[in-house]
C-alpha positions as CSV (number, residue, x, y, z in Angstrom):
1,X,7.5,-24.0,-26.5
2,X,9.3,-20.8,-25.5
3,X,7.8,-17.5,-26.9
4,X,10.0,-16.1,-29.3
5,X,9.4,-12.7,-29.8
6,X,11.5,-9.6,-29.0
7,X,8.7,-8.2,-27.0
8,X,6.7,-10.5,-24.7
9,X,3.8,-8.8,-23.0
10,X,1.8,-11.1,-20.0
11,X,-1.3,-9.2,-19.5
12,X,-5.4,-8.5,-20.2
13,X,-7.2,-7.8,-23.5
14,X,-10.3,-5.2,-22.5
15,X,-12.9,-4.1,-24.7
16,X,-12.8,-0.1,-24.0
17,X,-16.4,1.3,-24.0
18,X,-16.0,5.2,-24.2
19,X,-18.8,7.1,-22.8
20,X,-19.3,10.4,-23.6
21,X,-22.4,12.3,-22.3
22,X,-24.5,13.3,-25.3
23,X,-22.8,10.9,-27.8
24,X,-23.1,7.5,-29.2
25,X,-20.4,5.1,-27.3
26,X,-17.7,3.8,-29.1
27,X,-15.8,0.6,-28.5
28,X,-11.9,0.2,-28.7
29,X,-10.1,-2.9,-28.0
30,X,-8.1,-1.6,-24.7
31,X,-6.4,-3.4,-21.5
32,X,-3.1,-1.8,-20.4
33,X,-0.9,-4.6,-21.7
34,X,-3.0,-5.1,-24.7
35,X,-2.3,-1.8,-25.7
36,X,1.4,-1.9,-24.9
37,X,1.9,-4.7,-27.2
38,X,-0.2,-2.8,-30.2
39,X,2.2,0.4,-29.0
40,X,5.2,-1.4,-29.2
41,X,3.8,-2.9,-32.7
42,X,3.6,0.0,-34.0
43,X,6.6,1.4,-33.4
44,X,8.1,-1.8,-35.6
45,X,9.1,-4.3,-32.9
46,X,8.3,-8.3,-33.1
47,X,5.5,-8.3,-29.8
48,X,3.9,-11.1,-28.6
49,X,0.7,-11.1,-26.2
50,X,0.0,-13.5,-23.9
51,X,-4.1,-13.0,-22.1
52,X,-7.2,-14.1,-22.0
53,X,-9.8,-14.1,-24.6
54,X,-13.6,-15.3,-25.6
55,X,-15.0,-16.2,-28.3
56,X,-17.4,-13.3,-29.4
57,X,-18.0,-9.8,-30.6
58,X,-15.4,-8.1,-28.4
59,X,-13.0,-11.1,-28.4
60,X,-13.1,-10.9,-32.2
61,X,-12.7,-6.9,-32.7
62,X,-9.7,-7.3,-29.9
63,X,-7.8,-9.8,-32.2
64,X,-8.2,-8.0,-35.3
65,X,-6.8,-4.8,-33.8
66,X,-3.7,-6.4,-32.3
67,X,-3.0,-8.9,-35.3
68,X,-3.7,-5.7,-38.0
69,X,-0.4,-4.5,-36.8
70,X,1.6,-7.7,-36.5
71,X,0.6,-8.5,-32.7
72,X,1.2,-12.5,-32.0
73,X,-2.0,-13.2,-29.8
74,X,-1.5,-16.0,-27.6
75,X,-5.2,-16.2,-25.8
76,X,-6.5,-19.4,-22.9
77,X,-9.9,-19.2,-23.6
78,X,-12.6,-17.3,-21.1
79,X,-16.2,-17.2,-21.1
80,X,-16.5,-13.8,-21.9
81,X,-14.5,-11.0,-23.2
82,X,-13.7,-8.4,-20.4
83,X,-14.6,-4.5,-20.7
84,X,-14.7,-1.7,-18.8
85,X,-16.6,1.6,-19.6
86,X,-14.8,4.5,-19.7
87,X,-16.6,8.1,-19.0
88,X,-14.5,11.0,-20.2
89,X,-15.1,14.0,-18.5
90,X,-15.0,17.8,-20.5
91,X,-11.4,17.6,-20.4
92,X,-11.3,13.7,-21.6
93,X,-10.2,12.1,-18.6
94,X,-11.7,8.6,-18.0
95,X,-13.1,7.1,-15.2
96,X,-13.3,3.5,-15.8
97,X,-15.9,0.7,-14.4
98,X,-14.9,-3.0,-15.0
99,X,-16.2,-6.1,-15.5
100,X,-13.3,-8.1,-15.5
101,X,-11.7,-11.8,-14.7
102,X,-8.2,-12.5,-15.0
103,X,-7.3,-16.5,-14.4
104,X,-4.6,-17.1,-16.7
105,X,-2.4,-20.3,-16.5
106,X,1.3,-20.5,-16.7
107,X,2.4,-18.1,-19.3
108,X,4.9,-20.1,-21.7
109,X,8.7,-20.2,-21.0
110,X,10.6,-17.1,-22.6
111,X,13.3,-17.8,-25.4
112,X,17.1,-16.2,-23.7
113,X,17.2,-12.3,-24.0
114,X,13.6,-11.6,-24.6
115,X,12.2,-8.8,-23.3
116,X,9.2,-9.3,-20.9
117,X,6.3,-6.5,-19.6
118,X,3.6,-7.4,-17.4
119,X,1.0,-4.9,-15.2
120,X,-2.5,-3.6,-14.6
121,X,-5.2,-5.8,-13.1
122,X,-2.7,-8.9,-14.2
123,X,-0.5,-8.5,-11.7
124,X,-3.0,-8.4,-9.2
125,X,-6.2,-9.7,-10.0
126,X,-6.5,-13.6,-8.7
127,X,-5.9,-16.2,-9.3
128,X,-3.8,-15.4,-12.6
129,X,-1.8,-12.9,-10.7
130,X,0.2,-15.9,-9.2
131,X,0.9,-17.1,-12.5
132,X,2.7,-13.6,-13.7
133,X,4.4,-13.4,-10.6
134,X,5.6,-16.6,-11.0
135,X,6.9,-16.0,-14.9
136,X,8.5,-12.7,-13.6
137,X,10.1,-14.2,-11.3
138,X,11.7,-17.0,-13.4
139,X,12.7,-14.1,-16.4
140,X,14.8,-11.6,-13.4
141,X,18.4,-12.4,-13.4
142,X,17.5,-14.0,-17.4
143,X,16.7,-10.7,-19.1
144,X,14.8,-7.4,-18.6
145,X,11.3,-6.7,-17.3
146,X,9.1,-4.0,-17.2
147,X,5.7,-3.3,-15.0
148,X,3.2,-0.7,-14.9
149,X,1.2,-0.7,-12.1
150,X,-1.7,1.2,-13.7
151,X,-3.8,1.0,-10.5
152,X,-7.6,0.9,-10.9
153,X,-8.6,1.1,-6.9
154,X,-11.9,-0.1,-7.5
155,X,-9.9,-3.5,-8.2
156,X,-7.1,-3.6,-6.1
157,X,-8.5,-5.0,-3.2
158,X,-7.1,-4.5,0.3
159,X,-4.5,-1.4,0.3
160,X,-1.4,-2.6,2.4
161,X,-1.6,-6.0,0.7
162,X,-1.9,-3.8,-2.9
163,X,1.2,-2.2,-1.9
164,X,3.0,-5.5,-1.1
165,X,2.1,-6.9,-4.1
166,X,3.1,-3.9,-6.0
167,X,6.3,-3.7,-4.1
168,X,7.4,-7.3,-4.9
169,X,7.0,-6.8,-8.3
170,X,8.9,-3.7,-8.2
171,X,11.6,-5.2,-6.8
172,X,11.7,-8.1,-9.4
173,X,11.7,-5.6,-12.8
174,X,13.9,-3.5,-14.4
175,X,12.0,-1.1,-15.5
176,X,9.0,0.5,-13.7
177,X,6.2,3.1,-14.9
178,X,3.8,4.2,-13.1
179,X,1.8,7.8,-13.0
180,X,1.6,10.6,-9.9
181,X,-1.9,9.5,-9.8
182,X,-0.8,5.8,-9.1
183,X,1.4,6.9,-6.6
184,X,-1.1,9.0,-4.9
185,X,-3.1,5.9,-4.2
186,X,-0.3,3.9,-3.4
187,X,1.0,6.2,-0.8
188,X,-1.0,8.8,0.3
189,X,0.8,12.1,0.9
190,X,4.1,11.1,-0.3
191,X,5.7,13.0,-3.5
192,X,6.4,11.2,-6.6
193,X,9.8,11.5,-6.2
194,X,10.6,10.1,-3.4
195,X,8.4,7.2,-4.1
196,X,10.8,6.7,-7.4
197,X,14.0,6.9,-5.7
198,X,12.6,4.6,-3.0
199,X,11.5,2.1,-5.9
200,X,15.1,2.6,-7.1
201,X,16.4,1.0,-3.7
202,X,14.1,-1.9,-3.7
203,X,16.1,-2.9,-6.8
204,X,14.6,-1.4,-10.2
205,X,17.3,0.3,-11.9
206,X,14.7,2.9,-13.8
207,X,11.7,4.2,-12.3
208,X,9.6,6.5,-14.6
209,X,6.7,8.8,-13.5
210,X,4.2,10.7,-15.7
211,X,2.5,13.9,-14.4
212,X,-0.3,14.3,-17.2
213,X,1.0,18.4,-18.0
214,X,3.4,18.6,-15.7
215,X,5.5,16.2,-17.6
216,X,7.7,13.3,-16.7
217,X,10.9,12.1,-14.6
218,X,13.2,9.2,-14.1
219,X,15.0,8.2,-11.4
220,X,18.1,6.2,-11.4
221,X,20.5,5.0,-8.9
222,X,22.7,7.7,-10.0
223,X,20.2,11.0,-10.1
224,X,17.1,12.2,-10.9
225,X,15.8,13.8,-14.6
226,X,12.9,15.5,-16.3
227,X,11.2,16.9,-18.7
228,X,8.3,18.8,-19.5
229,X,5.0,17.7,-21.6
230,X,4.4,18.2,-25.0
231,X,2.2,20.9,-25.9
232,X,-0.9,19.0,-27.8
233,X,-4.9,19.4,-27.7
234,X,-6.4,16.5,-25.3
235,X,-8.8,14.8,-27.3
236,X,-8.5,12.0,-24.6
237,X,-6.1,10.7,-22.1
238,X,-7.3,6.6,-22.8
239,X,-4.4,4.5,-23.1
240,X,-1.6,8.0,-22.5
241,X,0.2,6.0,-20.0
242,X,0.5,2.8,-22.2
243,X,2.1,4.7,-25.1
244,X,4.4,6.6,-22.9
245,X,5.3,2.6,-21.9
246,X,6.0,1.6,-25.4
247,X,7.5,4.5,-26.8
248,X,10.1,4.3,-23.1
249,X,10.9,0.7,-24.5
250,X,11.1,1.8,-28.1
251,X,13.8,4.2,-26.8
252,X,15.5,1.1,-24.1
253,X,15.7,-0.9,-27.2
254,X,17.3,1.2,-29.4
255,X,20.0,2.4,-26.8
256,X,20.7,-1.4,-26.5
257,X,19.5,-1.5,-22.5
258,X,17.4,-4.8,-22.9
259,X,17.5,-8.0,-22.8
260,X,20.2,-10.7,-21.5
261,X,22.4,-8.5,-19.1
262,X,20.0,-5.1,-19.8
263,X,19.9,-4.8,-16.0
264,X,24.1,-3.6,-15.5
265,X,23.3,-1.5,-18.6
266,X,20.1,0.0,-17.5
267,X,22.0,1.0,-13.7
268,X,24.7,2.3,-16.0
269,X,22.6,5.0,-18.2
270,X,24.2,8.1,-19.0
271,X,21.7,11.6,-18.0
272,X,21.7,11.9,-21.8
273,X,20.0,8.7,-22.4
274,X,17.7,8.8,-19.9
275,X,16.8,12.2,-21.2
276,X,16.3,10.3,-24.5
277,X,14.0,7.7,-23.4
278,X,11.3,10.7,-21.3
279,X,11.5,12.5,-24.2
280,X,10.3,9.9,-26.5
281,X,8.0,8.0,-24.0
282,X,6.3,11.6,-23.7
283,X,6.3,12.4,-26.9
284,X,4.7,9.3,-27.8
285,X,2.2,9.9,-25.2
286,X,1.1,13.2,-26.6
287,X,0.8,11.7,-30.1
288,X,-2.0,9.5,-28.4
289,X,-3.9,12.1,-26.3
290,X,-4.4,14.0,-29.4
291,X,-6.5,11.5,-30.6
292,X,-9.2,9.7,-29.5
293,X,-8.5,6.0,-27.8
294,X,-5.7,4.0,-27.7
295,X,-4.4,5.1,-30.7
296,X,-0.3,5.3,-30.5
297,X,2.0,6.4,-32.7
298,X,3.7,5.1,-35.6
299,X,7.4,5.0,-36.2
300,X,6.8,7.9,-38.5
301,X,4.6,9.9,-36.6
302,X,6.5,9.7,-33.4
303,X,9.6,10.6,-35.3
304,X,7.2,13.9,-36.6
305,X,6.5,14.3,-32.8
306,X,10.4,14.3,-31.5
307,X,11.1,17.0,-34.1
């Protein structure tokens, strides 16, 4: 049956352990496209997840968060929940260790004019990579699609077939994220920039980039914006880049750009819109660093946070 929801996100469910030296861990339910869904959730739109879950104590808490805010989870059952520990350093940046699977099936056939996001270790951890590349490629040309990269090196396995992969997904969405720390890993050397404008000729009509203080900037076919960061007190930076990818298709959806035919609107953005969408994206990214975890904004508070 075809997933009906506005928002279909094809990704991993993580249970976040954040480490902190000289305090007691704490556990979030986490995973890139977990927490885009909750993001996009929040922010009032009808989201569906599509993972892989167990049955236990982190399987449990990660279904409660998602479903307290309206999340659908559809989960294929795994042996156990995965996790990663996070270690914040003194300025709350995270370095992450996983323990991690990823062997989803077929994700179920999208309804017309849905939107679809996909990225992290789903796109290219095996085997259930194959499947999201394969429900990618049957959405492009059908409606929109979004990716965030969010590249973990410690999983990405050999680098020139990590940039292939990345590459051909690239080239099949409509929307691409990804952060100048991605791109640094990616390729080596080369500014963010021209790596976005690049993107933009393999076929993705909006490439975003975040850099952290140094704010954020799009490229289209037509030219290039920016805009500066926020001004907010890091509490942490888990899960910045997810709610700067929710609150970026909070703004897409309200200009109208997705869906059935979203890719001839998205080419076709006005400066001013794309304006729009960094400035809400990063606002709603510096709602969440202000606060510890993955913890994006509300409607309401993002609305405070654009005033």
């Amino acid at each position: 049956m075809a997933v009906t929801s506005a928002f279909v996100v094809v990704g991993e469910c993580v249970a976040d352990i954040v480490r902190r030296p000289g305090e007691p861990d704490r556990v979030h339910a986490g995973g890139s496209p977990a927490n885009v869904a909750y993001g996009l959730a929040r922010l009032g739109h009808d989201a569906t997840l599509v993972t892989e879950l167990a049955d236990d104590e982190h399987g449990r808490l990660i279904t409660d968060h998602l479903s307290s805010v309206g999340v659908t989870v559809e989960a294929s059952a795994t042996p156990r929940t995965p996790s990663a520990v996070a270690t914040l350093d003194a300025e709350g940046r995270a370095d992450y260790r996983f323990d991690i699977e990823w062997g989803l099936d077929a994700p179920p056939p999208l309804a017309p004019g849905r939107h679809l996001h996909t990225g992290s270790i789903a796109a290219v951890r095996r085997p259930g990579a194959a499947a999201v590349l394969e429900a990618l490629r049957s959405a492009a040309g059908r409606t929109t699609v979004s990716y965030d990269p969010n590249v973990r090196p410690a999983l990405m396995g050999d680098h020139a077939d990590a940039v292939a992969s990345v590459e051909r997904i690239v080239a099949l969405s409509d929307v691409t994220k990804a952060s100048d720390e991605d791109l640094e890993w990616l390729y080596p050397g080369r500014a963010p920039e021209e790596v976005a404008e690049a993107w933009v000729g393999l076929g993705c009509p909006l490439v975003l980039v975040t850099r952290g203080p140094h704010g954020a900037l799009a490229a289209t076919g037509a030219e290039r914006r920016e805009v500066p960061s926020l001004p907010v007190e890091v509490a942490d930076t888990v899960g910045a880049g997810d709610a700067f990818m929710s609150g970026a298709l909070h703004a897409l959806a309200a200009l109208g750009a997705l869906g059935a035919g979203g890719s001839d609107r998205l080419a076709g953005l006005p400066a001013e819109a794309v304006d729009e969408v960094l400035r809400t994206a990063a606002a709603s990214a510096a709602v969440t660093v202000g606060r510890a975890g993955a913890n994006p904004p509300r409607a309401a508070e993002l609305t405070a946070a654009l005033a």
